[in-house]
C-alpha positions in Angstrom: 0.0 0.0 0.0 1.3 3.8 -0.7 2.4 6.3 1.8 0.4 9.4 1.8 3.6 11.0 0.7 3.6 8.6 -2.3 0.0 9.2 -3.2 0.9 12.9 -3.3 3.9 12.5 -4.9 1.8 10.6 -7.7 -0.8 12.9 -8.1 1.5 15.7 -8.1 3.5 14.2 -11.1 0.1 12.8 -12.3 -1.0 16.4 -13.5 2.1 18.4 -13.8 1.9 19.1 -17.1 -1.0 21.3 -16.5 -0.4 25.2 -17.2 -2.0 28.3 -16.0 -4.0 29.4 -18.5 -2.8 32.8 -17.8 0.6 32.0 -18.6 1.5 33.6 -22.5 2.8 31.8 -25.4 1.1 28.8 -27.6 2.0 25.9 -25.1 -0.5 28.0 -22.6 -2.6 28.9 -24.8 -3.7 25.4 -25.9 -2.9 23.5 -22.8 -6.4 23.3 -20.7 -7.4 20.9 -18.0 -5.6 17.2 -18.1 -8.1 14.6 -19.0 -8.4 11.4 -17.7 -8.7 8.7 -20.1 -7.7 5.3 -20.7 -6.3 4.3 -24.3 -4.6 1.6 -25.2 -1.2 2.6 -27.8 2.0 1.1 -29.0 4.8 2.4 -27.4 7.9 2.9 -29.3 11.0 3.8 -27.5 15.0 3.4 -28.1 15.6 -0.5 -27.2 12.3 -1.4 -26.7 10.8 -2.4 -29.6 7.1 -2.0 -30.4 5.1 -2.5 -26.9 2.3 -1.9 -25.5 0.9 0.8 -23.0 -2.4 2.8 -21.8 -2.6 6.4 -21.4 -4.2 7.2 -18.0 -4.4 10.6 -18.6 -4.0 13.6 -21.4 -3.4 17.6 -21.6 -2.7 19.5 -24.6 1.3 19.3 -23.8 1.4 16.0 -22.3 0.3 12.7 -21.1 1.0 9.8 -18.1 1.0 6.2 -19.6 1.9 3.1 -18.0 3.6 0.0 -19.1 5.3 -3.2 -17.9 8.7 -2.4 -20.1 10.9 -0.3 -17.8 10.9 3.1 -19.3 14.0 5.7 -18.7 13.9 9.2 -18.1 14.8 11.7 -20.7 14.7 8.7 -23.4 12.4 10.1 -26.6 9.0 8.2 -27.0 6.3 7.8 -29.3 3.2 6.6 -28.7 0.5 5.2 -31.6 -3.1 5.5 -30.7 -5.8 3.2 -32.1 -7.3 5.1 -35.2 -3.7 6.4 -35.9 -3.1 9.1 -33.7 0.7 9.4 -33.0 2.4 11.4 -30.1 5.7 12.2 -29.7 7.4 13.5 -26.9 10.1 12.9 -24.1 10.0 11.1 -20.9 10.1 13.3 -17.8 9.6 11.2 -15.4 9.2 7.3 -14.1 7.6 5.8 -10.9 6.2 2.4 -10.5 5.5 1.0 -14.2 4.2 4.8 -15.2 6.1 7.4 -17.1 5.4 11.6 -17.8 5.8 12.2 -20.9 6.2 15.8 -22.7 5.1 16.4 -26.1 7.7 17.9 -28.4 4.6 19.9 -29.9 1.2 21.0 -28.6 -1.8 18.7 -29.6 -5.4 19.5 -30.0 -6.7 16.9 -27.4 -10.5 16.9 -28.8 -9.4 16.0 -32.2 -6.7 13.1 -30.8 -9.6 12.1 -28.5 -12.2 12.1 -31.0 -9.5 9.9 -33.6 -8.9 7.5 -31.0 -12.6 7.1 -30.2 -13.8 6.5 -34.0 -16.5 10.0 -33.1 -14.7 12.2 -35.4 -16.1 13.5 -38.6 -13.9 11.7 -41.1 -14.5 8.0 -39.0 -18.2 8.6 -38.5 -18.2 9.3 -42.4 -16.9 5.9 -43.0 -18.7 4.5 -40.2 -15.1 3.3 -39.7 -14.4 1.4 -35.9 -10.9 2.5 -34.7 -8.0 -0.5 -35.7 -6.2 -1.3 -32.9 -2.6 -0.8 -32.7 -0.7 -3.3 -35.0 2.8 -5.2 -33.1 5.3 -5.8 -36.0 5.9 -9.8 -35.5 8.9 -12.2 -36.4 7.8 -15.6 -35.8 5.8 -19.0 -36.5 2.5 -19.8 -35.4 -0.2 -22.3 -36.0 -3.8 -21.8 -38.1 -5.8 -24.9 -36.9 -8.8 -25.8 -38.7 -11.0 -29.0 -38.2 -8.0 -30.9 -36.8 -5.8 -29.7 -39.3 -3.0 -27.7 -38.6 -1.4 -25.1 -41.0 2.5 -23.7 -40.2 2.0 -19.8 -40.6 4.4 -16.8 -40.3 3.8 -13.8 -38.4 3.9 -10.5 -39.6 2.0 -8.3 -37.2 -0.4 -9.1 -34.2 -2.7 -6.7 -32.1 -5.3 -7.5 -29.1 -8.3 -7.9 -31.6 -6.7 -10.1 -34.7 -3.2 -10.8 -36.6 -1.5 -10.9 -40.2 -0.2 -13.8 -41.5 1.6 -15.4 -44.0 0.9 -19.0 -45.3 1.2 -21.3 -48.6 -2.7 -21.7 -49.2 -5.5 -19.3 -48.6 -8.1 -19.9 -46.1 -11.4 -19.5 -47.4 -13.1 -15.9 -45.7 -14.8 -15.9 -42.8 -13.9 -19.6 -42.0 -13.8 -20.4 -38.2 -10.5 -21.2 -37.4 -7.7 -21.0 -34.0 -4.5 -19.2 -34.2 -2.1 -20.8 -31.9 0.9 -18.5 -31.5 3.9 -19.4 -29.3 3.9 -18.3 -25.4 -0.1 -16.5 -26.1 -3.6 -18.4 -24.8 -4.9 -20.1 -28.3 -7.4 -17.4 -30.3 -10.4 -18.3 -32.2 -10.6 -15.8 -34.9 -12.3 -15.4 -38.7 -10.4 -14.9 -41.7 -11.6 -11.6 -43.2 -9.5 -11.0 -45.8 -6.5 -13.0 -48.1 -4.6 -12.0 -50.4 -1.9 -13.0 -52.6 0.2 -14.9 -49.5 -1.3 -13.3 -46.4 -4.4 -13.0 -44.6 -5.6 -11.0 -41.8 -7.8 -12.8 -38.8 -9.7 -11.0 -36.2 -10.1 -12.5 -33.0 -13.2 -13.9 -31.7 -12.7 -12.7 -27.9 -9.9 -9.8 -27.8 -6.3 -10.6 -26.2 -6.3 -9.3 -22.6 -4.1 -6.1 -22.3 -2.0 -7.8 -19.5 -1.6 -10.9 -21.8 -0.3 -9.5 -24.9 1.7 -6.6 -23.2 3.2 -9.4 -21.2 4.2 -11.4 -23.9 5.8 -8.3 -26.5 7.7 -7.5 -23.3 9.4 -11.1 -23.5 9.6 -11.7 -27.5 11.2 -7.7 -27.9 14.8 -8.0 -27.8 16.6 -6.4 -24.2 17.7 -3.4 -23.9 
């Protein structure tokens, strides 16, 4: 359990990128009240791959996130948001699996909200649901269908389906289980094929905890 001191200490750091609106310049003069939030991203730092994190919290001029890779102050980070959003920014400071991070460059936190949420104008036009963030994979893995099994390769892999690579296409929308080294077997559907490849979405998503878990083992060390 935290010390009072610790609690402060976290909320403190929690909301110190908020600014006086008083305060002159454009950092002030687009930097309004944090908001809390909680969005899943890919995190992509120096040695660490492509991982996964959730942003607890957002202000025009930065954000807190949390993740299970150990994060280094004053390392550059950028951070991919479902829908395509991408922040960049440096790391100010690290307690307890969470990280500050300062944008490099104001944001408008409406429109990265709205992106991330699929309830901007351009996704509501497409009626368009917000694709999770896509893990760049090298490895093998297993299509399984009616007892049969079907050597794959990897290419990417995100908490709601994958990319592959294998010698014969699966028919669309077939039923099938991708078992994939070191992850909980997935039922998923084939929705599309092409040429060599074929992208499946997942039946039941991949827990957060699960796949963060899991990039944080197959991403090279620091």
């Amino acid at each position: 359990m935290q010390s009072n001191g610790e609690m402060n200490a976290v909320g403190a750091a929690e909301h110190q990128f908020d600014h006086d609106s008083s305060d002159s310049g454009p950092w002030a003069a687009r930097a309004p009240r944090t908001v809390t939030t909680l969005m899943v991203g890919k995190l992509i730092c120096t040695g660490a791959g492509e991982q996964l994190c959730r942003v607890r919290n957002i202000s025009a001029t930065g954000m807190m996130l949390e993740s299970p890779f150990p994060l280094r102050q004053a390392d550059g980070i950028v951070v991919e948001l479902r829908g395509g959003p991408v922040l960049e920014g440096k790391i100010m400071w690290v307690s307890a699996g969470r990280a500050g991070v300062q944008f490099h460059e104001p944001i408008d936190v409406e429109e990265v909200l709205a992106t991330a949420k699929g309830s901007s104008p351009a996704a509501r036009l497409r009626r368009a649901v917000p694709r999770a963030p896509r893990f760049a994979i090298a490895g093998t893995a297993r299509l399984v269908c009616n007892g049969v099994s079907h050597n794959v390769a990897m290419e990417n892999i995100s908490q709601s389906g994958a990319r592959v690579r294998l010698s014969n296409q699966p028919d669309l929308d077939r039923v099938m289980t991708l078992v994939v080294p070191g992850l909980s077997p997935r039922s998923c559907t084939v929705r599309w094929a092409e040429d060599d490849s074929a992208g499946v979405a997942f039946i039941e998503m991949i827990p957060y905890a699960e796949l963060s878990a899991w990039l944080n083992e197959v991403q090279p060390p620091r």
